[in-house]
N, C-alpha and C positions, 0 to 999 in steps of 0.2 A: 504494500500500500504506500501512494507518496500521500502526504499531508501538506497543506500552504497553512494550514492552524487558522482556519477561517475565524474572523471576529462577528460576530453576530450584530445585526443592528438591535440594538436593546442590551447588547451586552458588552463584555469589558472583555479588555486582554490577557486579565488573570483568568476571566472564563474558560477563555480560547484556549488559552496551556491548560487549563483542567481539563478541558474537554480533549484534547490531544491524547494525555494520559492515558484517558478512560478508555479511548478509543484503541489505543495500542494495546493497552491492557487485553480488549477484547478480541483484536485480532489474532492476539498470541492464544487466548484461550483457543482459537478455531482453525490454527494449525498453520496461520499466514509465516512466511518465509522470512520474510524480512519488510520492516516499515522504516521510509525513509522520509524525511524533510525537506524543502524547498526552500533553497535563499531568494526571497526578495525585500525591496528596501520603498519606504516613504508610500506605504500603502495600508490606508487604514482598515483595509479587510483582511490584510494579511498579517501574523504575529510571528513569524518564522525568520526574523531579519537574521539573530544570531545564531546562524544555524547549527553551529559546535558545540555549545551551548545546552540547546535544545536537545542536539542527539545525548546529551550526556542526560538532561534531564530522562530523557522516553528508556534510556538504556538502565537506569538506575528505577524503574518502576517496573521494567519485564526481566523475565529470565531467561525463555530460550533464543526468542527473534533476534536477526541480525538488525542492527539501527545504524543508520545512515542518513547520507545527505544526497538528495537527489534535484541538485546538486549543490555543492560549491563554485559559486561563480569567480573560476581562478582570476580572472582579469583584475577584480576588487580585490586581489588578494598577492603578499608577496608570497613565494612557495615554502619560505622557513617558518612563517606563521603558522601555514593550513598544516606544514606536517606536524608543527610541536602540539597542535590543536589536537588535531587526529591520532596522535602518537599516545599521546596522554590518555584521550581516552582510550584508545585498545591496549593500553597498562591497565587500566581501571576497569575493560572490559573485554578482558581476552580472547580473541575468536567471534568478536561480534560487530564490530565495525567496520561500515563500507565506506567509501569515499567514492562517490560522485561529482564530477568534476564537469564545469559548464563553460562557454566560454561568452555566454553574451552577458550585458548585465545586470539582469534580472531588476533595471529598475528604468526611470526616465532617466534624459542626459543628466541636468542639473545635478541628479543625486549620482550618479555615476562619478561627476567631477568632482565633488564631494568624499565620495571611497577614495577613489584614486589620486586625489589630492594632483594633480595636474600630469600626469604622471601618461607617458604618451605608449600608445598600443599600437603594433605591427602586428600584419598577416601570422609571421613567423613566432611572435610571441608565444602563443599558446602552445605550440607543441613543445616547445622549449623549455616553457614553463611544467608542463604535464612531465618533461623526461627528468628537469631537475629535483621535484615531488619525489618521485618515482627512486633517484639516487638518496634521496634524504630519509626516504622512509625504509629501505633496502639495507643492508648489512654495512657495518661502517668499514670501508676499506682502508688498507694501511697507506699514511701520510695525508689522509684525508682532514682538510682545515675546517670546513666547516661542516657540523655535525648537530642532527636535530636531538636535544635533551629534554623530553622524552622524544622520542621518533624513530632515530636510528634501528636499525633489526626489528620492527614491527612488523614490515610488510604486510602493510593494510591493503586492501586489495584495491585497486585504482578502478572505477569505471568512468567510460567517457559518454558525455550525455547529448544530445543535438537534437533540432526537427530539421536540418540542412545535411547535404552530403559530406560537409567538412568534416564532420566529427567522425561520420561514419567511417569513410578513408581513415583516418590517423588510427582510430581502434584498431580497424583492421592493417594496419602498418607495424603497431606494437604490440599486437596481439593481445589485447584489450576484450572486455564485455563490453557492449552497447546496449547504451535503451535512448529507445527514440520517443521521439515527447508527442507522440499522437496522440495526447489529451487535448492538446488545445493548437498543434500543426498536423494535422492530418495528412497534409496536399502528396510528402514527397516519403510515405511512411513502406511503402514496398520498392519504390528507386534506393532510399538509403541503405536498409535491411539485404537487398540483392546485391551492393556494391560492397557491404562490408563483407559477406561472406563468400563472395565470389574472390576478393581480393587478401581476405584473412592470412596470416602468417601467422602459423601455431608460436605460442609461448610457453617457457616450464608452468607455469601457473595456469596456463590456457592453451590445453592442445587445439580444442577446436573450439567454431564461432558461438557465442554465447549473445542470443537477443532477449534483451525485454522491451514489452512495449507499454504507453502508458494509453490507458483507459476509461474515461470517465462512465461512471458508475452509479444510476439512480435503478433498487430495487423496492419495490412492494409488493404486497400479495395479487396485486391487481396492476394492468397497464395502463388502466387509469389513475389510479392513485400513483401513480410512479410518475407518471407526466402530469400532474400533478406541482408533485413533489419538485421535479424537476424545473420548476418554474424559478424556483430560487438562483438555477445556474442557468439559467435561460436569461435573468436580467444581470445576472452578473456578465455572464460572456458580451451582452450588449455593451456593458457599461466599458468595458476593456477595447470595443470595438470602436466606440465614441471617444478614448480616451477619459474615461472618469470608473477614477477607483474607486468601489463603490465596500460598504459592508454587506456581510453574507442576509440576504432580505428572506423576511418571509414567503412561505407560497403562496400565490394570487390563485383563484379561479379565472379560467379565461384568458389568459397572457397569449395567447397564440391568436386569436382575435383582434389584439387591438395591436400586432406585428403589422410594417407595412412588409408587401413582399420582396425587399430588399433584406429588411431584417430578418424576416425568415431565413432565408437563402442565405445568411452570412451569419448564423447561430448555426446552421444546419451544415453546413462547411465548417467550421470551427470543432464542430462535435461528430462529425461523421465517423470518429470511431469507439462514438460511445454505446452502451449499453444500457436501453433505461425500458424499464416494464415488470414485468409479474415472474413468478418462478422460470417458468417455461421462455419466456422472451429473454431473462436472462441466461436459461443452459445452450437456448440457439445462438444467442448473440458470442456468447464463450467460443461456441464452438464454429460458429462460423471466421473470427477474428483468427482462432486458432488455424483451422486448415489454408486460410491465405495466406501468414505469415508463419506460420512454423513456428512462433515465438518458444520461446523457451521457459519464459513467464511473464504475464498478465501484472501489471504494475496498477492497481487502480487508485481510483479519484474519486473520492465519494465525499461530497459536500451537500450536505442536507441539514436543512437549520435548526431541524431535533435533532437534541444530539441520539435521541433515544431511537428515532428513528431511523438515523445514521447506521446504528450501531444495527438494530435491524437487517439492515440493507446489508450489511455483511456476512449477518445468517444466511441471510439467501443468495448472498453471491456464494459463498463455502460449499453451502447444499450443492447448489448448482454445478460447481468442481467438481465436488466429489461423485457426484451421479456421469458426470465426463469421464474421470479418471476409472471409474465401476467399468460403463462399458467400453471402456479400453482395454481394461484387463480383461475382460471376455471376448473381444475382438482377437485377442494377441493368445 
């Protein structure tokens, strides 16, 4: 599962990290793999700005999930920072820490110049910065001057994140995992996925291609009430479309009605690779996402302004797996 730790309108940003908790709490109860966090910055629906932070909070509230950052946007970031961050925590939480790694800036300009304090960005930056990460966190070699304290011999596992071909290429250059951000870029989600794997160069850590994808995710018992539901990120996505960050809004009846059909068409492209409906709509939507991209795991997105009903929506997303995985293993 990724989290942005939606703030609620009516509600606070201590809510939003309690609700975070709960939610990861609950996904671990239902056998999810790993829950990861989202950096973005100067956005009041969003509470996930620190995202290292965060990961250390959600990792000190479960036990077995891996907790992660999906991602860290390296650009805001120098690489001795992000590994002593990450280092630290997989000291404090061994075997359980991913690093995700972004390279845009998960915010407006203004606040981007702000992180980076003026601080100027080349094409070449980023992979350069992902490979110096990558030595910081990895075994400390002899005569080596600078050394991340905690960091050094972690080897946190590095993944690289994109909804663009760039990222995909580089993972598959370092033999990397990818997940590609089809929560909210749909457009280039099977061009990326077929150029990583097509182009992949196995690593000791990663013999072969490893995809995740991301999913946004509204269930209910019904596919009414789920589109419904879904109305809350129906006017969130608007609002990011408009440029206005908005809080996570109750659900309206009717929102799809007073849509003109521009806005339809550009919620509807934004989310095309989401999953929103009743049990059944979600094991087809699973398994139809599943046999177009082969993914390797379903990274979902479930923002719903109960949190109760949030938490819901995972019951039946779980159900819904595990009755795919059933008749797989009777398939096989």
């Amino acid at each position: 599962m990724l989290d942005l730790v939606a703030v609620r309108e009516g509600g606070t940003v201590a809510q939003a990290l309690a609700i975070a908790l709960r939610t990861a709490q609950h996904a671990e109860s239902l056998g999810f793999e790993r829950y990861w966090l989202a950096e973005h910055h100067n956005m009041p629906g969003i509470a996930s700005s620190a995202t290292a932070v965060l990961v250390g909070h959600i990792a000190a509230g479960t036990q077995r999930m891996r907790i992660g950052s999906g991602g860290v946007m390296l650009p805001n970031h120098a690489p001795l920072v992000v590994a002593e961050a990450f280092g630290t925590l997989a000291e404090l939480y061994p075997g359980r820490i991913d690093l995700g790694l972004g390279r845009a800036p998960g915010t407006d300009p203004l606040t981007m110049r702000a992180l980076r304090r003026d601080r100027p960005e080349a094409v070449e930056d980023f992979p350069r910065d992902v490979a110096e990460l990558q030595r910081l966190l990895g075994p400390e070699q002899p005569g080596q001057r600078l050394v991340a304290t905690p960091g050094a011999g972690t080897n946190v596992p590095v993944w690289l994140l994109g909804s663009s071909l760039f990222s995909a290429q580089l993972a598959a250059e370092r033999g990397l995992p990818y997940a590609f951000a089809s929560h909210f870029a749909p457009r280039l989600l099977l061009q990326a996925i077929e150029l990583y794997r097509r182009l992949f160069k196995p690593s000791v850590e990663w013999p072969k291609p490893y995809v995740v994808i991301g999913v946004p995710l509204i269930a209910a018992p019904t596919d009414d009430e789920a589109q419904f539901l879904a109305s809350s990120t129906f006017e969130r996505v608007l609002g990011i479309l408009k440029g206005e960050r908005r809080k996570l809004a109750a659900p309206v009846h009717g929102l799809a009605a007073q849509l003109s059909p521009q806005e339809r068409t550009a919620i509807d492209d934004f989310l095309a690779a989401a999953v929103i409906g009743g049990p059944d709509t979600v094991r087809q939507g699973f398994a139809a996402l599943l046999q177009t991209t082969q993914a390797d795991e379903l990274m979902l997105v479930c923002d719903i302004y109960d949190p109760a009903l949030r938490l819901r929506s995972l019951d039946i997303a779980a159900a819904a797996h595990a009755q795919l995985q059933a008749k797989e293993t009777q398939t096989l």
